[in-house]
C-alpha positions, 0 to 999 in steps of 0.5 A: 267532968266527962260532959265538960270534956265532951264539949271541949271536944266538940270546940275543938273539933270545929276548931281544927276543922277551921284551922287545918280546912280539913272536914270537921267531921273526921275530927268529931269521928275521932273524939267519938271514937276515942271518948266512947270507947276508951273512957265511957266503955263503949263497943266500937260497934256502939260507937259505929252505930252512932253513924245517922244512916237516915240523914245520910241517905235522905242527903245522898238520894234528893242531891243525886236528883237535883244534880241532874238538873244542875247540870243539864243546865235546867237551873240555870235556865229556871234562873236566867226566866224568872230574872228575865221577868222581872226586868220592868221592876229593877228597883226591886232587884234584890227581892227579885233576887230573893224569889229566885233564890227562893223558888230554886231552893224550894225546888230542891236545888242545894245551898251551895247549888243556888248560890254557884249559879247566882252568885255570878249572876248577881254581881254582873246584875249589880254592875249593870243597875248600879245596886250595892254588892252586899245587897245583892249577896244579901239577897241570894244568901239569904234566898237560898237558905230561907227556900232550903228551909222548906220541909222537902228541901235540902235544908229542911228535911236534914233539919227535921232528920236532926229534930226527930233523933233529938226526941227519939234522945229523949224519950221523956218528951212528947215528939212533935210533927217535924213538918209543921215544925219545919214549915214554921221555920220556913215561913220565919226565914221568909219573913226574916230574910224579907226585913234584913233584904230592906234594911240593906236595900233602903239603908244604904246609899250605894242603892240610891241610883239603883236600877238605872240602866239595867238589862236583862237578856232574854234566856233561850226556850228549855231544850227537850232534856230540861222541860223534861228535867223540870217535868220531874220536879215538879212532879216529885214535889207533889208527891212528896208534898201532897199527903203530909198537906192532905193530912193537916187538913184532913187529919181524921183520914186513915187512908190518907195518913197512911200513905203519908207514912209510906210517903219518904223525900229520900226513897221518892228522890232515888225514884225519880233519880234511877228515872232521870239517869234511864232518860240520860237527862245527865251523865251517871258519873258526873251526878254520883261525883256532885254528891255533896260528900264532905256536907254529908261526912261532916254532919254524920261526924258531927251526928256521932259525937253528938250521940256520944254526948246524949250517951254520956248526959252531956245534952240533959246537963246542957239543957238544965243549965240552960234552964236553970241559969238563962232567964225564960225570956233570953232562951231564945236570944242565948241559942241565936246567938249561940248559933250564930257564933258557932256558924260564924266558922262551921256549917249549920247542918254539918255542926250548929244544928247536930250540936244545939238540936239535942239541947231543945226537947229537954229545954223546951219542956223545963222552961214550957218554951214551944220546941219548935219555936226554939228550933226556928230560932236556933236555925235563923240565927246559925244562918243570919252569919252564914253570910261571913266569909269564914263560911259557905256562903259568903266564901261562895259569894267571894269565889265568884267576884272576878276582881281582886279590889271587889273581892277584898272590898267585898270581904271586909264589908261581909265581915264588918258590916253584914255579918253583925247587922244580920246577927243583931236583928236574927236575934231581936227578931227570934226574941220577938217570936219567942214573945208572940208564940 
């Protein structure tokens, strides 16, 4: 009885989250309050602690850094060069796109960060060389999450957050390495995103005439503020990545294993932020107000409730029935779809992923399905409908289309179109893994 109402609270804190626009986050804090303290017994203290600091910080510190070159200008640079040359290839406009979108988020730059300066992009680039608009915004969503996905970026390192306190839930289970396991993820996007890109480049007529025409404009040379801004990146992506890389290949290595441990994306990121900020490569204030704080309330919120839930046997429930009423097989299938719906209105870091992640340590070692292989395919199959317009992404890609007859078009061929493509083939395609691995 306690697990049902649990769940039920969870739905309906999307819910109201969805219905009132207010942060689902605020309402999860609530039932967490009010079901851990007045009908499990638990201190408000206990319930506070539930509050997942690590993932906050790990949030705060790398969009902190990331915001400096957000508004220097330095991606939007980064954009207009790699756009820029790919202009003797228009017909393959969209996997251009796709790259750019890619490489930026691989750097560190935010979901909504990538498509904010894409999305206008890409829609002028779509009138230009006569390509479909839902490719286009395809293309960039797709980008972006696929590139988000990489271990040290903004995806990837609230993904691996998420999974270690799911097995430090269960401690029954052998935990996994969270990086391999999210470069797995990374690569399953990559893969996913290019079949769903050809699809909708080659499946649909309105990209018969595509690249005819097309211009690019030559972007101006990085100003001295934004070579040293990408000197920075550049730089703390190898700090961060270096020594987890060494250690998959050269595991027996103590010294290297150590420093890998010392190694955290969150503490480098405030280094080289206090770095960026000392050099006034932005402005202090209008990097500290870019914070994505409603992302962050939203997924510490959603975090609470969930550790509620652990605490209350909902999450070991969850998973024996799972286990006992799904066919192996469909496993994968269920938490795509699942996934899917539940991103369809809701965030997948803020909602989907706190919510299923704690379902898949237990699963997995009942049902002898790999971890990491549900992970991904709880992951790519919240992101194949993140794309509705009910979502970030696809209300991002609206925000930018300028003209009301585009947008209301746009909308409905989202909703219609877009979306359940990329649902049915995320799911056929999680099932496929599911098979191979």
């Amino acid at each position: 009885m306690l697990s049902a109402a649990i769940i039920f609270a969870i739905a309906l804190a999307i819910f109201l989250g969805y219905k009132t626009k207010l942060n689902t986050g605020l309402f999860c804090i609530i039932f967490a309050y009010v079901i851990g303290c007045f009908v499990m017994g638990m201190k408000p203290k206990q319930v506070i602690g539930f509050w997942p600091t690590s993932t906050m910080f790990v949030i705060l510190s790398v969009s902190l850094f990331y915001n400096v070159a957000a508004i220097n200008g330095t991606l939007e640079k980064m954009s207009g060069a790699l756009l820029y040359s790919c202009r003797k290839i228009p017909g393959l406009l969209p996997f251009a796109l796709f790259a750019v979108a890619v490489i930026l988020s691989v750097m560190g730059a935010t979901f909504f960060t990538v498509l904010a300066f894409l999305a206008p992009i890409t829609l002028v680039i779509c009138d230009e060389s006569r390509m479909d608009k839902l490719t286009g915004a395809v293309a960039i969503n797709c980008g972006a999450l696929a590139g988000g996905n990489f271990p040290t970026s903004n995806l990837g390192v609230v993904f691996r957050g998420l999974a270690d306190s799911a097995f430090e839930a269960t401690p029954e289970v052998p935990a996994i390495d969270t990086f391999a396991m999210e470069m797995k993820i990374f690569i399953f996007a990559v893969i996913f995103s290019l079949i769903l890109i050809t699809v909708f480049r080659f499946g649909f007529k309105e990209n018969r005439n595509i690249g005819k025409g097309v211009t690019f404009k030559k972007p101006d040379a990085f100003t001295g503020e934004q070579k040293t801004t990408l000197m920075l990146m550049i730089v703390m992506m190898v700090v961060v990545l270096i020594f987890p890389l060494l250690q998959v290949l050269m595991p027996g290595n103590d010294a290297i294993k150590y420093i890998s441990g010392k190694v955290d994306v969150g503490l480098v990121a405030i280094i080289f932020a206090v770095i960026a900020l000392y050099l006034k490569l932005a402005p202090q204030k209008e990097a500290i107000a870019r914070i994505p704080w409603n992302t962050i309330v939203m997924i510490a919120g959603a975090g609470m409730l969930i550790a509620v839930a652990v605490e209350a046997g909902t999450i070991d429930a969850l998973s024996t029935w799972i286990g006992s009423n799904v066919p192996k097989p469909l496993v994968p299938i269920a938490f795509s779809i699942v996934g899917a719906f539940m991103s369809f209105f809701s965030s997948t870091t803020g909602v989907v992923a706190p919510a299923l992640f704690p379902l898949i340590p237990s699963l997995a070692a009942s049902t002898g399905l790999s971890s990491a292989t549900l992970f991904a395919c709880t992951v790519i199959g919240a992101q194949s409908s993140a794309i509705s317009p009910f979502s970030s992404g696809g209300s991002l890609i609206l925000g930018s289309t300028p003209k009301e007859d585009d947008r209301n078009e746009l909308f409905n061929r989202l909703l219609m179109v877009a979306v359940p493509i990329s649902i049915i083939a995320g799911a056929l395609y999680n099932f496929i893994i599911a098979i191979v691995l």
